[in-house]
C-alpha positions in Angstrom: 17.4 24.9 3.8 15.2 22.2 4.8 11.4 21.5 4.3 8.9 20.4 6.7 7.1 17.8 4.3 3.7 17.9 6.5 3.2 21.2 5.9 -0.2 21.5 4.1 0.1 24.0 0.8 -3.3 25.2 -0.4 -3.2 25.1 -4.0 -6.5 26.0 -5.0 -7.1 28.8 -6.7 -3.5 28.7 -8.0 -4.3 27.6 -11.7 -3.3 24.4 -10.0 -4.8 21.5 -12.7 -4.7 19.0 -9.5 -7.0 20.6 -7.5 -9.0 23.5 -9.6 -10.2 21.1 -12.0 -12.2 18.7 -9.9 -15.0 21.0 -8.7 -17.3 18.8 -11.4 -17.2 16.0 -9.2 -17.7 17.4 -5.8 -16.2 21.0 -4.0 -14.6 18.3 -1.2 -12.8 15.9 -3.3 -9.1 15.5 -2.5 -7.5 15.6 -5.4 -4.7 12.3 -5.4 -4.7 12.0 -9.2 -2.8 13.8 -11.7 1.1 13.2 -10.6 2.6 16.4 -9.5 3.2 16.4 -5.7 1.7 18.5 -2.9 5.5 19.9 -2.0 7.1 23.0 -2.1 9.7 22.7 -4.8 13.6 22.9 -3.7 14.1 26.2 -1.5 17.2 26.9 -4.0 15.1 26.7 -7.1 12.3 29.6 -5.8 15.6 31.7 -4.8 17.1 31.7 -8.3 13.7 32.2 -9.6 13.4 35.9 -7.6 16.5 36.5 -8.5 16.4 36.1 -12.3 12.8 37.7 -11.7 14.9 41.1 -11.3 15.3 41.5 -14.8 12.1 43.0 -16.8 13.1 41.3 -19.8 11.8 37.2 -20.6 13.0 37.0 -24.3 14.3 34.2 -26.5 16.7 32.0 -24.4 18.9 28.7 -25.1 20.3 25.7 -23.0 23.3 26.9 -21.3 26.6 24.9 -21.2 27.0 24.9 -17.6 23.2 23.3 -18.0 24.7 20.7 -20.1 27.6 19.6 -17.7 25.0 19.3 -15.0 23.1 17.2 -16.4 25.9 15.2 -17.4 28.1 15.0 -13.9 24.1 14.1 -12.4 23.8 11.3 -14.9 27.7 9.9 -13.9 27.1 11.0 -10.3 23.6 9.5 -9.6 23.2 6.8 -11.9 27.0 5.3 -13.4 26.2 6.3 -17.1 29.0 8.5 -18.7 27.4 10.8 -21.8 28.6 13.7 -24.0 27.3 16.7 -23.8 26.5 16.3 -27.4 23.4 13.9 -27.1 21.3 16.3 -25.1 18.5 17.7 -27.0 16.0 20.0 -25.1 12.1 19.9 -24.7 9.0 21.6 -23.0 7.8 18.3 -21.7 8.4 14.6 -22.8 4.9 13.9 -23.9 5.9 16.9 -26.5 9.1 15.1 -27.1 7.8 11.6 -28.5 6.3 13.5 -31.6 9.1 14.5 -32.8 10.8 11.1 -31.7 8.5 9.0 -33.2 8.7 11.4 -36.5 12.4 11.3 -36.2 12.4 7.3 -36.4 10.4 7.0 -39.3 12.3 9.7 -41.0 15.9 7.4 -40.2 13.7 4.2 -41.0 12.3 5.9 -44.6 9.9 2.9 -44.3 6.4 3.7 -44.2 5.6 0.0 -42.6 7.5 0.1 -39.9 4.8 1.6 -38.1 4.4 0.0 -34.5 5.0 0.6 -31.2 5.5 -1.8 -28.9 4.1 -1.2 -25.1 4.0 -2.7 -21.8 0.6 -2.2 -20.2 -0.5 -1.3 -17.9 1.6 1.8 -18.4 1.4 5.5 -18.5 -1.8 6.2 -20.7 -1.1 9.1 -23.0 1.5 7.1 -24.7 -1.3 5.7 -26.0 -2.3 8.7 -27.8 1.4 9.8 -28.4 1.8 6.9 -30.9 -1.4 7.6 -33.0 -0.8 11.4 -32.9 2.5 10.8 -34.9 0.3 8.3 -37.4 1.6 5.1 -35.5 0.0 1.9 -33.9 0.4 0.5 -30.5 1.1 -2.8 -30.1 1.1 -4.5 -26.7 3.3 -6.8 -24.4 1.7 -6.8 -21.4 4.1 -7.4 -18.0 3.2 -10.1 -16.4 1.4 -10.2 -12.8 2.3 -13.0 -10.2 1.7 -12.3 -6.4 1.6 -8.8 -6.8 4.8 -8.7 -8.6 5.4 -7.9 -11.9 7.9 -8.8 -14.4 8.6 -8.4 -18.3 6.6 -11.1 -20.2 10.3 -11.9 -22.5 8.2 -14.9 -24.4 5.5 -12.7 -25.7 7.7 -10.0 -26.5 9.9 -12.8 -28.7 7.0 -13.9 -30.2 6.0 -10.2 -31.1 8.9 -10.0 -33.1 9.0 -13.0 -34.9 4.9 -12.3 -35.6 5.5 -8.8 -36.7 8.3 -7.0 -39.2 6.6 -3.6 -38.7 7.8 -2.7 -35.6 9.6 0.6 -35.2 10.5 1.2 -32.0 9.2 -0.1 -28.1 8.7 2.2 -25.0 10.6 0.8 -21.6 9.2 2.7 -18.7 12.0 2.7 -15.7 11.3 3.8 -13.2 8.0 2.2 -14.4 4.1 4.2 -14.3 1.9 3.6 -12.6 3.2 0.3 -10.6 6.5 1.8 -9.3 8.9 -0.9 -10.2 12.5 -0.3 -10.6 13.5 -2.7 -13.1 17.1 -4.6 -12.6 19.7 -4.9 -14.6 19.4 -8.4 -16.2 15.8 -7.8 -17.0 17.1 -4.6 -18.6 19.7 -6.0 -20.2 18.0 -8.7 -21.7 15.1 -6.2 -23.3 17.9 -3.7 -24.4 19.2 -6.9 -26.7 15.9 -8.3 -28.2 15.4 -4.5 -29.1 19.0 -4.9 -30.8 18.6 -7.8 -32.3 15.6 -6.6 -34.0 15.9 -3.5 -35.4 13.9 -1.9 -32.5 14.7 1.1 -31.5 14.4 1.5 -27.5 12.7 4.7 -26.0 13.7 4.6 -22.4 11.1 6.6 -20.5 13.5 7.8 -16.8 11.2 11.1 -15.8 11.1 8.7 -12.3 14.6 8.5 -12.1 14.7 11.0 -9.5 12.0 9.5 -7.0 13.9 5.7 -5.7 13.3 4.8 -2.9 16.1 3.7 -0.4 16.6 0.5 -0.9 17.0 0.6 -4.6 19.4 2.0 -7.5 18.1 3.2 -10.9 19.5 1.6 -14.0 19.5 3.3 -17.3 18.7 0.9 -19.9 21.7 3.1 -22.2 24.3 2.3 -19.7 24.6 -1.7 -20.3 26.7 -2.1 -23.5 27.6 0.3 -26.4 25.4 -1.6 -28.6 22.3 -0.7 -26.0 23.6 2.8 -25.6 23.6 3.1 -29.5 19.8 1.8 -29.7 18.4 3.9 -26.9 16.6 7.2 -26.4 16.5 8.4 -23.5 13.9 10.7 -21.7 14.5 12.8 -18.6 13.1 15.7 -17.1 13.6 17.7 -13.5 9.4 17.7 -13.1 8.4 14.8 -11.6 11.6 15.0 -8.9 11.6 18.7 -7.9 8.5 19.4 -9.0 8.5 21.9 -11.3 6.3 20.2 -13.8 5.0 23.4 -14.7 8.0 25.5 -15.9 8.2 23.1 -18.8 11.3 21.4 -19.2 12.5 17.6 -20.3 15.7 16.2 -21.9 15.8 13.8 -24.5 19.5 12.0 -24.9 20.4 10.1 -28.0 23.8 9.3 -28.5 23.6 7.2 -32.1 24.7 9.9 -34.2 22.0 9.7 -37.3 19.0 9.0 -35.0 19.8 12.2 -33.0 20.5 14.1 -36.6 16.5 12.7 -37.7 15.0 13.6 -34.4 17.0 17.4 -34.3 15.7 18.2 -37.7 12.2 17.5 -37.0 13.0 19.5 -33.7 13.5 22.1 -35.3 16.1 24.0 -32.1 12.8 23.8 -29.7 13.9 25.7 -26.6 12.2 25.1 -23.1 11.6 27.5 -21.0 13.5 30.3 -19.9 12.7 29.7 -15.9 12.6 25.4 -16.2 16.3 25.8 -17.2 17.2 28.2 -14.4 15.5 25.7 -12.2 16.5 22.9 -13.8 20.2 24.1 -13.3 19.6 24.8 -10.1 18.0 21.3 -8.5 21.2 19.5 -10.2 23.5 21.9 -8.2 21.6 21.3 -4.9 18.7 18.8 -5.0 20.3 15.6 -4.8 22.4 16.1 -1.9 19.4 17.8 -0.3 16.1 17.8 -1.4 15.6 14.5 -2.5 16.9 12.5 0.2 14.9 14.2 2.6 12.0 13.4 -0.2 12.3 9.8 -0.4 12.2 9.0 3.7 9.5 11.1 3.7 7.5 9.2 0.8 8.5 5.8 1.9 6.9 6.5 5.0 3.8 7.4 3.2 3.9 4.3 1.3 4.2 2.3 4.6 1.5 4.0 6.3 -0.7 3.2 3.1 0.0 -0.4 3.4 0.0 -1.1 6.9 -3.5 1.0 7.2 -4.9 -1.3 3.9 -3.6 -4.6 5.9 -5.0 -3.2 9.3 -8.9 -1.7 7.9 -9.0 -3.1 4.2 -7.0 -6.1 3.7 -8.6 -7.1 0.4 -7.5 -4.3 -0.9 -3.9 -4.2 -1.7 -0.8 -2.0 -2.3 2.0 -3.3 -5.0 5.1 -3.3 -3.5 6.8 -0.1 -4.7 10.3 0.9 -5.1 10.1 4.4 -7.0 7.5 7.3 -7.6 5.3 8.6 -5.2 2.7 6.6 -7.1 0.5 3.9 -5.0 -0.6 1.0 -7.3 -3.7 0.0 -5.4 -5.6 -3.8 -6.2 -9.1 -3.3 -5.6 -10.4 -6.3 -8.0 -11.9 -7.9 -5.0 -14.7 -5.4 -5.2 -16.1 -7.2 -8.5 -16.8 -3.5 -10.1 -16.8 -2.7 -13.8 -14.4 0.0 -14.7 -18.0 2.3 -14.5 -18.8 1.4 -11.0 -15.1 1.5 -9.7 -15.2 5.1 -10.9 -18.8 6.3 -9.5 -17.6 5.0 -6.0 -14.3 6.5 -5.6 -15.8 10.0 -6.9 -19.1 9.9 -5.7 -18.7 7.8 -2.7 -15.1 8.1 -1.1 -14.8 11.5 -2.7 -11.1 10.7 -3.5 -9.9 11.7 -7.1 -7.6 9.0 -8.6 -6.2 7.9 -11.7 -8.2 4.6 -13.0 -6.4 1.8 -14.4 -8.4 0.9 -17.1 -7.0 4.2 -18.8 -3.0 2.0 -18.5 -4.5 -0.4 -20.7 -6.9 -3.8 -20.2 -4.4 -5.2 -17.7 -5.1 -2.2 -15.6 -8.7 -2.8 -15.1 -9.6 -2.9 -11.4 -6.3 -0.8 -9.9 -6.3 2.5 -9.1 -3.2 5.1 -8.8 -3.0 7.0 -5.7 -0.6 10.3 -5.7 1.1 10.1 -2.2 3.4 13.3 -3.3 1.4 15.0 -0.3 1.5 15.6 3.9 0.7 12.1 5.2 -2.4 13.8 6.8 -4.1 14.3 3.8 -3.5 10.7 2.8 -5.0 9.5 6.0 -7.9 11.5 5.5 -8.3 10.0 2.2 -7.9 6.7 3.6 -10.6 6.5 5.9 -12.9 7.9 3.8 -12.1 5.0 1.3 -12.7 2.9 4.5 -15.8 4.6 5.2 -17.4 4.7 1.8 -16.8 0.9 1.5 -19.2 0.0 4.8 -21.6 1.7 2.7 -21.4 -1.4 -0.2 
């Protein structure tokens, strides 16, 4: 079954927290923020949702085996990295996940001043948050900027660890949020060692993996060398790619033996939910030989029609080069605004709803992340009304 990707869904009034929750700003704003995308899900997934939908009863459920092997054969299949079955543990959602992560660690660690986390800003914000929710402190190793190009800042991060014996753990976001890099192998490979070397433990954040563009090939930071593989813990989940963020269901996969025995116990046999494993199930049996090709032509040309229409009407304004996500990381520190400004103009004067990127950390200020998971006609609407609002300066 295919999908015709410009088809526009109306979500509002759906319980939809894209679009129902922006009425405070203005009844027109189009909502290009919060990253689910404006898609109908796989065609298979809705099926086997009727179908389980049959039966009147919704009771306690658990990860079935056949679940398991998916995700395994998708892992080998998709991405060259060979795992057991074993390593799996189950969540509602990752951001739910790095609690009991984080109080996993600590519990393997059993020292109280091992109590940082190292970051690479400007990255997904709630991590943030995550880390002082489980009693933690951020510490940060901002990537590097150069031409609109970023790359891991390997001196600093050197540095960190020579400066600081309190570090638990460090969060590597590949595909990376909010500036849609795909990082390579070498880069990966030399992170996934310092990490070794110094009694970090790696959480590999992949809820992207699904969402690469054509011309590149996700890496997982586990699949490098046994001693990587050993350090790493890595997150997955079918929402971002399907999108099916809503039904609740992430992977975590740890294959050191003692770290996975920590994090379990403090997991405490959390089981997702009963529908995001049918549907999870059934986007690994059909998805990727389906769905998400078809997905990623169509975002790609989103992603050029954003940059050719910023190079034709805005050119000092400017798109990062992506690679993954169907996340636009937008450079608009030409327009000289404080983080204040830069948000009263693109809610109250282009009427577009974005994510801001002083909330990825300082070295966000001045970008903005546009969702392009939606019909290209709703992105050129948003567009010109960018373009329009800015004659208005």
């Amino acid at each position: 079954m295919s999908i015709d990707f410009d088809n526009i869904l109306h979500r509002k009034k759906t319980n939809c927290k894209r679009w129902d929750t922006l009425d405070q700003y203005h009844p027109n704003i189009i909502p290009m923020g919060i990253a689910d995308m404006d898609f109908p899900c796989p065609p298979e997934i809705i099926e086997a949702l009727k179908k389980r939908l049959d039966h009147p009863c919704f009771g306690y459920t658990y990860p079935t085996d056949n679940l398991k092997e998916l995700i395994v054969q998708h892992l080998q299949t998709q991405h060259g990295w060979t795992i057991k079955k074993e390593w799996i543990i189950f969540y509602t959602d990752a951001t739910t996940s790095l609690y009991f992560i984080f109080n996993g660690i600590k519990n393997k660690l059993q020292n109280p001043s091992q109590n940082q986390v190292i970051l690479q800003p400007p990255v997904f914000g709630p991590f943030f948050n995550d880390i002082k929710r489980a009693s933690l402190l951020p510490l940060v190793n901002p990537l590097l900027l150069k031409d609109s190009s970023y790359a891991m800042d390997f001196e600093g991060l050197q540095n960190i660890f020579q400066k600081n014996k309190t570090i638990s753990s460090l969060i590597v976001c590949n595909p990376h949020n909010p500036i849609g890099k795909v990082w390579g192998k070498e880069e990966l490979l030399t992170l996934g060692n310092l990490c070794v070397q110094n009694n970090c433990i790696t959480i590999s954040d992949e809820l992207h993996s699904d969402l690469i563009l054509p011309k590149y090939k996700h890496t997982p930071i586990a699949s490098l060398s046994p001693e990587i593989e050993q350090n790493t813990i890595t997150l997955i989940s079918p929402g971002k790619g399907y999108n099916i963020a809503g039904l609740k269901t992430s992977v975590a996969i740890i294959p050191n033996d003692e770290i996975r025995s920590h994090v379990s116990f403090v997991t405490n046999n959390m089981d997702p939910n009963i529908l995001g494993m049918i549907a999870y199930e059934t986007a690994l049996t059909h998805a990727p030989k389906n769905y998400t090709p078809a997905l990623m032509k169509y975002i790609e040309k989103n992603f050029d029609y954003v940059d050719q229409f910023l190079k034709s009407h805005i050119p000092n304004i400017k798109l990062t080069p992506p690679q993954a996500t169907f996340l636009a990381w937008i450079d608009m520190r030409s327009l000289k605004m404080t983080n204040t400004e830069l948000e009263d103009f693109m809610l109250n004067k282009a009427k577009i709803h974005v994510i801001f990127g002083h909330t990825f950390g300082e070295s966000g200020e001045g970008f903005i992340r546009l969702n392009i998971g939606a019909p290209l006609d709703q992105i050129k609407k948003a567009l010109f009304q960018l373009k329009e609002a800015l004659t208005t300066l």
